[in-house]
Biopython code that builds the backbone (N, CA, C, O; Angstrom):
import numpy as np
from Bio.PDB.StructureBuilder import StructureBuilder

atoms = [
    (1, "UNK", "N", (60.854, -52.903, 36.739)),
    (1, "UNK", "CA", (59.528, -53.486, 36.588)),
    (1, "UNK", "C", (59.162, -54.259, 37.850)),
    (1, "UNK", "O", (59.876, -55.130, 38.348)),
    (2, "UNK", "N", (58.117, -53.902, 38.265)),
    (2, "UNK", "CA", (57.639, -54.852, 39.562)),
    (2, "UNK", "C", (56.559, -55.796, 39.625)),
    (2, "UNK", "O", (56.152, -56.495, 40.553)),
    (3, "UNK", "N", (56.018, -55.605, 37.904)),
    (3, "UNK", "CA", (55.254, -56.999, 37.539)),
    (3, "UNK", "C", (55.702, -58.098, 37.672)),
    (3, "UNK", "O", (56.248, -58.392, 36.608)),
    (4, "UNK", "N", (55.810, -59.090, 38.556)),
    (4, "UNK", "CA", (56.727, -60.179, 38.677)),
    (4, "UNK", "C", (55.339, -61.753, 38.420)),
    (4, "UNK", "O", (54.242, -61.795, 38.977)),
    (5, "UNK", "N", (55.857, -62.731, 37.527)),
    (5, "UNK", "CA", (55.042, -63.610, 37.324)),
    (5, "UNK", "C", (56.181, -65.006, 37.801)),
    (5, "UNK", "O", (57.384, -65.026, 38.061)),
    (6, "UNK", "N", (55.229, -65.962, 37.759)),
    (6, "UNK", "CA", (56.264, -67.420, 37.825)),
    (6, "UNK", "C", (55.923, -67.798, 37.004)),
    (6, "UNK", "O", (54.817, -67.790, 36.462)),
    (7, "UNK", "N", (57.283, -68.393, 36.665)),
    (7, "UNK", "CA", (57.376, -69.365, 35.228)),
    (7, "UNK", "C", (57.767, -71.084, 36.309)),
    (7, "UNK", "O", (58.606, -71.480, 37.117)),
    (8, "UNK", "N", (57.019, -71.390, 35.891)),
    (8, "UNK", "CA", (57.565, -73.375, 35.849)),
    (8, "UNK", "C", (57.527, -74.172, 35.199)),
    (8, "UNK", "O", (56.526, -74.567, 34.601)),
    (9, "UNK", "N", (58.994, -74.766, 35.131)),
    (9, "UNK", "CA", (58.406, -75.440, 33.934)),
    (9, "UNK", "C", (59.119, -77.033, 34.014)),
    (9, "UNK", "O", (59.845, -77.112, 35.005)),
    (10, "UNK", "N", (59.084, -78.057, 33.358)),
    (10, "UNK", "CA", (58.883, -79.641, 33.372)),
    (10, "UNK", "C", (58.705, -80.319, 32.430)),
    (10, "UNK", "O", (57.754, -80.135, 31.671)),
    (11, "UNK", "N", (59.658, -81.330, 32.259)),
    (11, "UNK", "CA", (59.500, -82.388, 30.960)),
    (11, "UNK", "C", (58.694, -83.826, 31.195)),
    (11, "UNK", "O", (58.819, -84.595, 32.148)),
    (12, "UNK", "N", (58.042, -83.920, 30.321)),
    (12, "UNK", "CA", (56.936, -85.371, 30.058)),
    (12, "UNK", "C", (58.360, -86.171, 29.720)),
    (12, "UNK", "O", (59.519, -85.764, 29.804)),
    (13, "UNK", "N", (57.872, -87.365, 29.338)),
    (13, "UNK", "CA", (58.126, -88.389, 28.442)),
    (13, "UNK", "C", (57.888, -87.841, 26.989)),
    (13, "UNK", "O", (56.858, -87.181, 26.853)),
    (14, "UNK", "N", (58.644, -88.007, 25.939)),
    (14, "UNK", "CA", (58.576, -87.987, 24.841)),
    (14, "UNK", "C", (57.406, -88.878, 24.112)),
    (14, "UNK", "O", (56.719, -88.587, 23.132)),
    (15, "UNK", "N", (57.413, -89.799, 24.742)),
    (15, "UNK", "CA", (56.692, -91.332, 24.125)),
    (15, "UNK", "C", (55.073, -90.568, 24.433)),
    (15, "UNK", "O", (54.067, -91.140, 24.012)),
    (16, "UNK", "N", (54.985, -89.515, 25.041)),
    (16, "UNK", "CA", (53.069, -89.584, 25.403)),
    (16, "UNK", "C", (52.776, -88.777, 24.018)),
    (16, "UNK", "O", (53.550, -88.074, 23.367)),
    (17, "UNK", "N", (51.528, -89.075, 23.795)),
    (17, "UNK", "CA", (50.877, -88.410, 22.756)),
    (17, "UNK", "C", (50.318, -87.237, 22.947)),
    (17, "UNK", "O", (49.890, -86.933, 24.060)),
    (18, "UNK", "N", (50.243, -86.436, 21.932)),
    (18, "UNK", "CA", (50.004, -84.848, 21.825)),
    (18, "UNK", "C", (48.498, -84.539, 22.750)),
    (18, "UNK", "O", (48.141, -83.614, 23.481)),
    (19, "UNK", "N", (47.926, -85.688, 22.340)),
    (19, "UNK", "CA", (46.384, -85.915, 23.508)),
    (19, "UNK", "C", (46.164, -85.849, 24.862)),
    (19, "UNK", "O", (45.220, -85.392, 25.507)),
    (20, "UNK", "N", (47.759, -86.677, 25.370)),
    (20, "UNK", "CA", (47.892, -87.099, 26.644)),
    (20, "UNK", "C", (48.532, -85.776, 27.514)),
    (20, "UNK", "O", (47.878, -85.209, 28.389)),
    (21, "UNK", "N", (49.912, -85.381, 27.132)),
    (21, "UNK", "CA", (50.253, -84.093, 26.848)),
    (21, "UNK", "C", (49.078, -83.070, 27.418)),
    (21, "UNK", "O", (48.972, -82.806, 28.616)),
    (22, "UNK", "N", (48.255, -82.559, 26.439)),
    (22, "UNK", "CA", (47.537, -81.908, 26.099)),
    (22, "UNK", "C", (46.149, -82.053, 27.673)),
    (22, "UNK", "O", (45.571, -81.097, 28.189)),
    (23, "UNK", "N", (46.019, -83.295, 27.989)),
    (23, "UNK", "CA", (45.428, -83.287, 28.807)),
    (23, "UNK", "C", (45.987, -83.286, 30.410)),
    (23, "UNK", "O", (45.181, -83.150, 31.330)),
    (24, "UNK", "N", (47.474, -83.455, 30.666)),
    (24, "UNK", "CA", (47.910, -83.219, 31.619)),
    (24, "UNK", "C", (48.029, -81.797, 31.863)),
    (24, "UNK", "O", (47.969, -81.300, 32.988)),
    (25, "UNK", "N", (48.186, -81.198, 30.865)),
    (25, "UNK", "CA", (48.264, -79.270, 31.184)),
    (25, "UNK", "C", (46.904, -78.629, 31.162)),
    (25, "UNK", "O", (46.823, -77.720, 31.987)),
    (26, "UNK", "N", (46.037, -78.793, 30.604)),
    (26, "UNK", "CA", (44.770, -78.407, 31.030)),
    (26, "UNK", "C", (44.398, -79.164, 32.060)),
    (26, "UNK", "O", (43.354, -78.716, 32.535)),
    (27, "UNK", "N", (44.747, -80.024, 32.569)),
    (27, "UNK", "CA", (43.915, -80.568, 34.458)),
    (27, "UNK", "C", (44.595, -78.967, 35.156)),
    (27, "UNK", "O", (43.845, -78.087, 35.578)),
    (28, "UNK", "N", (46.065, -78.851, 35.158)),
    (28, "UNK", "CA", (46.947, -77.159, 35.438)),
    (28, "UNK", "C", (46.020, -76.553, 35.717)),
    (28, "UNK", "O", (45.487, -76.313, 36.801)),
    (29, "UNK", "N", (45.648, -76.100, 34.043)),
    (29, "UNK", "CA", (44.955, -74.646, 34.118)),
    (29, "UNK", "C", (44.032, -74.979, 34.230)),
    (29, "UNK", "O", (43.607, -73.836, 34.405)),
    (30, "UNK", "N", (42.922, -75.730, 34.332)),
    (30, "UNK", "CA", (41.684, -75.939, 34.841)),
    (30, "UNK", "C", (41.247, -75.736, 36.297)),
    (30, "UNK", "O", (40.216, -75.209, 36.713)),
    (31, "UNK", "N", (42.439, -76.364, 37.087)),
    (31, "UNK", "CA", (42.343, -76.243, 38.589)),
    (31, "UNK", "C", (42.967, -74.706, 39.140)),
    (31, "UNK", "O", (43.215, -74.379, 40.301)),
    (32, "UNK", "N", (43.126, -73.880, 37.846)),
    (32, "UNK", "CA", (43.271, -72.517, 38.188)),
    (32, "UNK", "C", (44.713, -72.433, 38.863)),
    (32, "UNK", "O", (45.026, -71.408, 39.470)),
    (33, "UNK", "N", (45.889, -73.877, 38.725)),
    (33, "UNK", "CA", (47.267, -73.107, 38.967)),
    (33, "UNK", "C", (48.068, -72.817, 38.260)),
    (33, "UNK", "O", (49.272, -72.959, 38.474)),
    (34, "UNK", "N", (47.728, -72.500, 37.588)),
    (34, "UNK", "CA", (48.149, -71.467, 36.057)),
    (34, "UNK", "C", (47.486, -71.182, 34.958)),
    (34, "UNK", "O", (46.564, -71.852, 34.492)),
    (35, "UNK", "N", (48.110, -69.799, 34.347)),
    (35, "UNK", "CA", (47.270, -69.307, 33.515)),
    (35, "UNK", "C", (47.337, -69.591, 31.908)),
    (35, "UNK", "O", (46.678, -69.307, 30.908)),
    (36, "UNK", "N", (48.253, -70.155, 32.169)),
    (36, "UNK", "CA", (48.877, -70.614, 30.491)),
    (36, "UNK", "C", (49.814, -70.871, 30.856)),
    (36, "UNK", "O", (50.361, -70.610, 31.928)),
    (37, "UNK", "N", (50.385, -71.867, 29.326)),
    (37, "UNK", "CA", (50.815, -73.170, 29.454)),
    (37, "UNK", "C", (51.862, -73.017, 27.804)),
    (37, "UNK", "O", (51.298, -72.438, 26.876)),
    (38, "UNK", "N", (53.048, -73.454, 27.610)),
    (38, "UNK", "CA", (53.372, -74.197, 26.491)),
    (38, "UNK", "C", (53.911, -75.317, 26.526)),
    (38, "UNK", "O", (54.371, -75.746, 27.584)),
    (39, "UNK", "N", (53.976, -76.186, 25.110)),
    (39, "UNK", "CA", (54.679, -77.071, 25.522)),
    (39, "UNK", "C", (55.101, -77.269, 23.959)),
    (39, "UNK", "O", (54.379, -76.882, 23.040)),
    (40, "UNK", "N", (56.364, -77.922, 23.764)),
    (40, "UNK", "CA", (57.444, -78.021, 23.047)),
    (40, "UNK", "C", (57.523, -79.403, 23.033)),
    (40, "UNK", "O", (57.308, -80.043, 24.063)),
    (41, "UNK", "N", (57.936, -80.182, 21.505)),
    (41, "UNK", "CA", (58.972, -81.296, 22.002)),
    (41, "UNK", "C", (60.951, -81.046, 22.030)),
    (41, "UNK", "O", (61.479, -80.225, 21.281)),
    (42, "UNK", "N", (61.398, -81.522, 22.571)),
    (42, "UNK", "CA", (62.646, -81.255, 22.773)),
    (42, "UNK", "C", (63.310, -82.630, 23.126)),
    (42, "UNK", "O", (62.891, -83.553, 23.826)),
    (43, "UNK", "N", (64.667, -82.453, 22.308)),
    (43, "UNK", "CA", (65.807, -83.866, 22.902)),
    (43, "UNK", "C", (66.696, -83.816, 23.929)),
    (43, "UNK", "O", (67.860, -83.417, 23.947)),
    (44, "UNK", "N", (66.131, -84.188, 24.624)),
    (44, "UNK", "CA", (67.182, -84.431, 25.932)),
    (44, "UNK", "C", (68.317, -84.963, 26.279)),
    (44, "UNK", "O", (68.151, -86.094, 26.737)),
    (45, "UNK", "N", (69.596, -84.559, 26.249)),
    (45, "UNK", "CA", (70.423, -86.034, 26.973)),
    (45, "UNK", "C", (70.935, -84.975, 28.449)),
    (45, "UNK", "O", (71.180, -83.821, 28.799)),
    (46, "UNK", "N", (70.832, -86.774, 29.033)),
    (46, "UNK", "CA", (71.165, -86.581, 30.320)),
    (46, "UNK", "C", (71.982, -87.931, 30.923)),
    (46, "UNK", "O", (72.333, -88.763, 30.086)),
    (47, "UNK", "N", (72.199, -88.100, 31.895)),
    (47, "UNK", "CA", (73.131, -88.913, 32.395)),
    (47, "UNK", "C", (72.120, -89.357, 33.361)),
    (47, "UNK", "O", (71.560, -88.473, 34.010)),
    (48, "UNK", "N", (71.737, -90.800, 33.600)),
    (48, "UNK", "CA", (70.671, -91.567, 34.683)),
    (48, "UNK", "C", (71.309, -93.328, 34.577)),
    (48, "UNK", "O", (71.461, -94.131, 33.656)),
    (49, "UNK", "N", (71.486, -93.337, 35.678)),
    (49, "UNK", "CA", (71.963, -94.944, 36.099)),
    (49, "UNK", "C", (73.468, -95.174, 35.791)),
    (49, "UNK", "O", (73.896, -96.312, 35.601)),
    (50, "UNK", "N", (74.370, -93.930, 35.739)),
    (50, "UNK", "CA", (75.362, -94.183, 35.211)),
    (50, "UNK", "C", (75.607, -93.810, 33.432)),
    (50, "UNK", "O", (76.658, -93.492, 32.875)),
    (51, "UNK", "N", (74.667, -93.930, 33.027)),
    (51, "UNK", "CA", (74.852, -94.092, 31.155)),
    (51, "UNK", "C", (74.282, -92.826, 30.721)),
    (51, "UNK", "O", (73.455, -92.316, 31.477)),
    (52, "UNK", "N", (74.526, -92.326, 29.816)),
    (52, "UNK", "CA", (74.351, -91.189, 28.945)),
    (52, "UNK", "C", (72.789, -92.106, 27.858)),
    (52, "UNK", "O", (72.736, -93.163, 27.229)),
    (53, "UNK", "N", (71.763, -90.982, 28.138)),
    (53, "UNK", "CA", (70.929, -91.199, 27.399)),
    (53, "UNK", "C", (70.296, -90.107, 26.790)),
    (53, "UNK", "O", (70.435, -89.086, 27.464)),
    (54, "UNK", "N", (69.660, -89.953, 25.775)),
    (54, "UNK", "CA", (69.377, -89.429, 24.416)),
    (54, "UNK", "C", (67.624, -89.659, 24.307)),
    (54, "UNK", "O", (67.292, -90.622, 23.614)),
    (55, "UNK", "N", (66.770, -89.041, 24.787)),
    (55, "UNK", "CA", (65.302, -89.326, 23.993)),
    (55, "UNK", "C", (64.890, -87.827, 23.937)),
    (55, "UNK", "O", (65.311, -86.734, 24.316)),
    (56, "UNK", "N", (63.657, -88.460, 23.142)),
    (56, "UNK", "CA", (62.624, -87.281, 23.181)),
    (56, "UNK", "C", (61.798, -86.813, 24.724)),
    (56, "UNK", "O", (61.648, -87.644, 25.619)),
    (57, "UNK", "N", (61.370, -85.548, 24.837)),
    (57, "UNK", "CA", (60.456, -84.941, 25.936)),
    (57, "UNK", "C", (59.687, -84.010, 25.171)),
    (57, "UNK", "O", (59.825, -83.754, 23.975)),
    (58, "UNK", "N", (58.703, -83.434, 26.135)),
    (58, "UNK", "CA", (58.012, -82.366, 26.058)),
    (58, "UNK", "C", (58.766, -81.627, 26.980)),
    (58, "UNK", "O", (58.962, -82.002, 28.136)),
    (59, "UNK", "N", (59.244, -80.459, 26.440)),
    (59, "UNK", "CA", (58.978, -79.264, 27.929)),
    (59, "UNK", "C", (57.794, -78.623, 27.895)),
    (59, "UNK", "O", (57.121, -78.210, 26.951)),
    (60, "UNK", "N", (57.570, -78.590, 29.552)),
    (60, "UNK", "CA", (55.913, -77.525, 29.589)),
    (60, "UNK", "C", (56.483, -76.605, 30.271)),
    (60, "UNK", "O", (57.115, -76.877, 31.292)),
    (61, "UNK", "N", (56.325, -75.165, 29.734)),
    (61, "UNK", "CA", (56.442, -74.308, 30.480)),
    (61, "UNK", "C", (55.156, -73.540, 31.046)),
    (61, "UNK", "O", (54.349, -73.163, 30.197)),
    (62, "UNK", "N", (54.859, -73.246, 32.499)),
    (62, "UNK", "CA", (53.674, -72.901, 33.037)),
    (62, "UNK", "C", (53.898, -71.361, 33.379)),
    (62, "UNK", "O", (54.941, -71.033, 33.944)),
    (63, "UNK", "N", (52.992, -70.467, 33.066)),
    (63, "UNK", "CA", (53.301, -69.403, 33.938)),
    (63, "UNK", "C", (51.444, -68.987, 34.640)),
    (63, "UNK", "O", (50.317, -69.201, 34.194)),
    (64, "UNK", "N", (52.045, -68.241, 36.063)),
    (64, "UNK", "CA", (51.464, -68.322, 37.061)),
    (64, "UNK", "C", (51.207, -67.382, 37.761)),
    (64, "UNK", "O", (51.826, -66.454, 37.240)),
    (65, "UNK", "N", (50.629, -66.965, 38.715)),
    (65, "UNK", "CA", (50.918, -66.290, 39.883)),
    (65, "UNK", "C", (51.693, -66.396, 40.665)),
    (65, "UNK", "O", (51.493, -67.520, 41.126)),
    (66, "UNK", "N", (52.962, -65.721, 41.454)),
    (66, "UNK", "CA", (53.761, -65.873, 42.164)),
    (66, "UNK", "C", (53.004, -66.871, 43.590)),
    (66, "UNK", "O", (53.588, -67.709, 44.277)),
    (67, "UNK", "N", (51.718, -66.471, 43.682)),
    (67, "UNK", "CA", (51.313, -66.902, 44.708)),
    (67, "UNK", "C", (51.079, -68.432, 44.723)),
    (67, "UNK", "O", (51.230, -69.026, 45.791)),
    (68, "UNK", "N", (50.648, -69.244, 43.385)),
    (68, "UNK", "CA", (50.496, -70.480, 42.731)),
    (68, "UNK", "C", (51.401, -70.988, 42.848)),
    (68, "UNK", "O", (51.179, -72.177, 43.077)),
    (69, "UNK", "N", (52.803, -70.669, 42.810)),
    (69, "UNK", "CA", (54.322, -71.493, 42.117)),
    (69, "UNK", "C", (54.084, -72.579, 43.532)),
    (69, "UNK", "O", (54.349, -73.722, 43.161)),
    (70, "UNK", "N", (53.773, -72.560, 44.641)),
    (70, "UNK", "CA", (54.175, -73.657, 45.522)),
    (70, "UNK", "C", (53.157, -74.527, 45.009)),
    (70, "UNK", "O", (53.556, -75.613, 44.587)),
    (71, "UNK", "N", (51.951, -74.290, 44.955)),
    (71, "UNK", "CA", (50.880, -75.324, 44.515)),
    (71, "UNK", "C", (50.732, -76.271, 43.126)),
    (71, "UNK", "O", (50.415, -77.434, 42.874)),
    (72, "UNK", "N", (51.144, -75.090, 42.387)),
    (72, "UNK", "CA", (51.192, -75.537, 41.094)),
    (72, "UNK", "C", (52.502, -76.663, 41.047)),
    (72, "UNK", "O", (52.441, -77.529, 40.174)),
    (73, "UNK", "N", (53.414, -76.657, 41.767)),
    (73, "UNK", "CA", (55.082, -77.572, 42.307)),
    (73, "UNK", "C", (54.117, -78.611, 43.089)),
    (73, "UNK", "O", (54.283, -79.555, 42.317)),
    (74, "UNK", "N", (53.527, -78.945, 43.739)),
    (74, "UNK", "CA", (52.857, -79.796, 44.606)),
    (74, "UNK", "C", (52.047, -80.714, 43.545)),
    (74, "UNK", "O", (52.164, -81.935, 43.441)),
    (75, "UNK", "N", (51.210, -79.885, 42.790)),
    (75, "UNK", "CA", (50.564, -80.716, 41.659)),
    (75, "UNK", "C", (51.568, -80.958, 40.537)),
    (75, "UNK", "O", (51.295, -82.128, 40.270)),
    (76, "UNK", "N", (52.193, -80.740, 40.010)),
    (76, "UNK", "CA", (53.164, -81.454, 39.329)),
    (76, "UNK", "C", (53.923, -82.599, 40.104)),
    (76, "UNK", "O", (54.393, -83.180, 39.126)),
    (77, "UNK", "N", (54.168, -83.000, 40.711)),
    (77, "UNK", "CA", (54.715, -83.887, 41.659)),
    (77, "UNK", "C", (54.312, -84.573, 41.944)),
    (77, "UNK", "O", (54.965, -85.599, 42.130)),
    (78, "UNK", "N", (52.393, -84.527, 42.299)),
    (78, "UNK", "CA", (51.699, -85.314, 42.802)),
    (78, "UNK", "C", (51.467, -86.589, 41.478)),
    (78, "UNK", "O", (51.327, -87.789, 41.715)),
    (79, "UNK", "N", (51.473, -86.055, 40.299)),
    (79, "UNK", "CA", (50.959, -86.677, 39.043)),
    (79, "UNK", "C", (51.927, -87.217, 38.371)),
    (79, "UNK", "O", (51.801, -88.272, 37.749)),
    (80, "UNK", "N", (53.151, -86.430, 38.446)),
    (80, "UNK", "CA", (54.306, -86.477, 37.223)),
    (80, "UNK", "C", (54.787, -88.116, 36.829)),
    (80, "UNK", "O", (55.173, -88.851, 37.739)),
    (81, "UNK", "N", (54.752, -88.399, 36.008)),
    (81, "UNK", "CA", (55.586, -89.930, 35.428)),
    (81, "UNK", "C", (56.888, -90.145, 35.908)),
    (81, "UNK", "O", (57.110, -91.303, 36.264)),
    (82, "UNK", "N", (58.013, -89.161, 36.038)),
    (82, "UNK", "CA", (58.945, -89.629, 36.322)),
    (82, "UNK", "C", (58.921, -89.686, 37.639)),
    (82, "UNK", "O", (58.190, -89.127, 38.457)),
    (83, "UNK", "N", (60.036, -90.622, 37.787)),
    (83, "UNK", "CA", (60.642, -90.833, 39.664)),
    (83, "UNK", "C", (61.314, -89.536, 39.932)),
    (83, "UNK", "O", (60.689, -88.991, 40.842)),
    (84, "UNK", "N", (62.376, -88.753, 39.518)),
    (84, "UNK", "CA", (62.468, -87.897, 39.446)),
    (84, "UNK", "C", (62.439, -86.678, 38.350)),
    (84, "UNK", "O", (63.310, -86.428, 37.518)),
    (85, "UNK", "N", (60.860, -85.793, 38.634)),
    (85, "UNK", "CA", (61.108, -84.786, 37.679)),
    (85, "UNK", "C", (61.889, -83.507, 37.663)),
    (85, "UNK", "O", (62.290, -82.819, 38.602)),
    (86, "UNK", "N", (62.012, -83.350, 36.307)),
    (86, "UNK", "CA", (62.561, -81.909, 36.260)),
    (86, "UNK", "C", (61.758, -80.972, 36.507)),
    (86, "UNK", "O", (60.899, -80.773, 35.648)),
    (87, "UNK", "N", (61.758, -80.105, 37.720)),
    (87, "UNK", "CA", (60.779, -78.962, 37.947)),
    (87, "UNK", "C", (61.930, -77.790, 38.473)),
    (87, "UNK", "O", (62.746, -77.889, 39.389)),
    (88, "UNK", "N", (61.686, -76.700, 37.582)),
    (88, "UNK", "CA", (62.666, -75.699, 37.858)),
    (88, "UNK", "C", (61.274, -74.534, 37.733)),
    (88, "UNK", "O", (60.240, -74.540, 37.065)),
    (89, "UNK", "N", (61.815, -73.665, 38.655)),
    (89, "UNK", "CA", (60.724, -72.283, 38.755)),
    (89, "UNK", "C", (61.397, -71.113, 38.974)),
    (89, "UNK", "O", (62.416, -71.477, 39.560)),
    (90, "UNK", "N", (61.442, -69.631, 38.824)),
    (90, "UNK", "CA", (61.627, -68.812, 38.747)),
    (90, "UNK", "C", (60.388, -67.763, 38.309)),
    (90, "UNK", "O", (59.330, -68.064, 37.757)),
    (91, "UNK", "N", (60.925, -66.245, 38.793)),
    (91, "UNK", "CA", (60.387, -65.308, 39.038)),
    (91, "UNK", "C", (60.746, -64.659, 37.973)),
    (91, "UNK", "O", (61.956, -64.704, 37.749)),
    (92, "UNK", "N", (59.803, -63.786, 36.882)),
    (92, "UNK", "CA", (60.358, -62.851, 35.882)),
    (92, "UNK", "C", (59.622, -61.601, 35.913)),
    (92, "UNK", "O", (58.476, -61.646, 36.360)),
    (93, "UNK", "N", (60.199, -60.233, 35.419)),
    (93, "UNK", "CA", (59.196, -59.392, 35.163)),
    (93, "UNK", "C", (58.165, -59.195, 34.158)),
    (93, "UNK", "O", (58.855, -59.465, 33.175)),
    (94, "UNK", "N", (57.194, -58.965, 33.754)),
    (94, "UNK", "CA", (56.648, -58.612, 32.589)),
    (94, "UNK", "C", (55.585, -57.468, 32.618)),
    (94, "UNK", "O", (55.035, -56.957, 33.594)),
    (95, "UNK", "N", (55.441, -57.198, 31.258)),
    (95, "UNK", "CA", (54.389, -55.965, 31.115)),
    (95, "UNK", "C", (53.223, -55.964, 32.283)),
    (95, "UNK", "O", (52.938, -56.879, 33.055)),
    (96, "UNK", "N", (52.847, -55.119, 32.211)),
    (96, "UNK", "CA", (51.600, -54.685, 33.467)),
    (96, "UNK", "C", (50.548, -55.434, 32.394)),
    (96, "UNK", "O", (50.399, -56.642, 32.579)),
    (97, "UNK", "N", (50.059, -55.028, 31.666)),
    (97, "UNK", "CA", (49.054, -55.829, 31.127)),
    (97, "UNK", "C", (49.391, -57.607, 30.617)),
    (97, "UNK", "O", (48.506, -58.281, 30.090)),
    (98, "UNK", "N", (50.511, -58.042, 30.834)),
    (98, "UNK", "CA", (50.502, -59.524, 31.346)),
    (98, "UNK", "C", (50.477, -59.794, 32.277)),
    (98, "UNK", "O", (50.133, -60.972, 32.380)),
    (99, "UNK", "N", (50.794, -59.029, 33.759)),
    (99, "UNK", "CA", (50.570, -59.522, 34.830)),
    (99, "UNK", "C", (49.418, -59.204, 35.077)),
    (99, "UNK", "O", (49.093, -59.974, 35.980)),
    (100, "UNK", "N", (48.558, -58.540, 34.850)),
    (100, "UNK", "CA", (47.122, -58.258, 35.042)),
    (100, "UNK", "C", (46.377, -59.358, 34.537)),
    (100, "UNK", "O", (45.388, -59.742, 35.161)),
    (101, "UNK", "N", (46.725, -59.904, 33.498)),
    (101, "UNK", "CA", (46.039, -61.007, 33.045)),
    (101, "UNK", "C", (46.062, -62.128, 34.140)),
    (101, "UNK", "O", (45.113, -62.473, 34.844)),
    (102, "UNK", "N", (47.547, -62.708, 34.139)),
    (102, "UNK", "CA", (48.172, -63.418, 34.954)),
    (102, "UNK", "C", (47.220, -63.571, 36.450)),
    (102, "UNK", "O", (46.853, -64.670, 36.865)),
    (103, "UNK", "N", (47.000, -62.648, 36.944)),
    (103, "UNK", "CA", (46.782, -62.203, 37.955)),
    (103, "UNK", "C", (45.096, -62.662, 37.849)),
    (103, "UNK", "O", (44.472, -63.505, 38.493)),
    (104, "UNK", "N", (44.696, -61.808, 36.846)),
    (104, "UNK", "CA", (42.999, -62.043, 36.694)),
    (104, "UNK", "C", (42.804, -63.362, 37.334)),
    (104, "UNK", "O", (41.677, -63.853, 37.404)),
]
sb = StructureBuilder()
sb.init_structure("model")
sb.init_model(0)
sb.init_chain("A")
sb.init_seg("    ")
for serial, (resi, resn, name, xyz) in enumerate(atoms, 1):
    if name == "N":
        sb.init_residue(resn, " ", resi, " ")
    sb.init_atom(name, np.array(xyz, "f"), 0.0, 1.0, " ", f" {name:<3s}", serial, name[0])
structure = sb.get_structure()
């Protein structure tokens, strides 16, 4: 398959509301660097300052145009709450009529 799309994706704070959430991923797709969006809540533990911690997040997963993934990484970064976020991206294949969309 040589439909290739980007996926990126990034955790909120648990503590924001479904509103707040909701309005950080449509500024995304509004400014056209991506085409859709999910987002999940999910429990995290991770290790920060030394100590093992345990909360809630959102993951957002974004998918994109291959050509977007640097921009769409630039605007997540520029906005994001944490000091350091989680932003992981990768390349996947999918159907011709999702990357056509994608693409649209």
């Amino acid at each position: 398959m040589k439909n290739r799309i980007s996926i990126v994706q990034t955790t909120l704070p648990g503590d924001l509301l479904e509103p707040e959430v909701g309005e950080w991923v449509f500024s995304k797709i509004s400014e056209k660097l991506a085409k859709c969006a999910h987002r999940i809540r999910v429990q995290s533990m991770y290790q920060w300052d030394e100590k093992i911690e345990f909360c809630p997040e959102w993951r957002i997963q974004f998918k994109t145009d291959p050509e977007m993934k640097s921009e769409l990484i630039r605007a997540i970064q520029s906005d994001h709450p944490y000091d350091v976020p989680q932003i992981l991206a990768w390349d996947a294949d999918s159907t011709e009529d999702y990357f056509n969309w994608v693409q649209g």
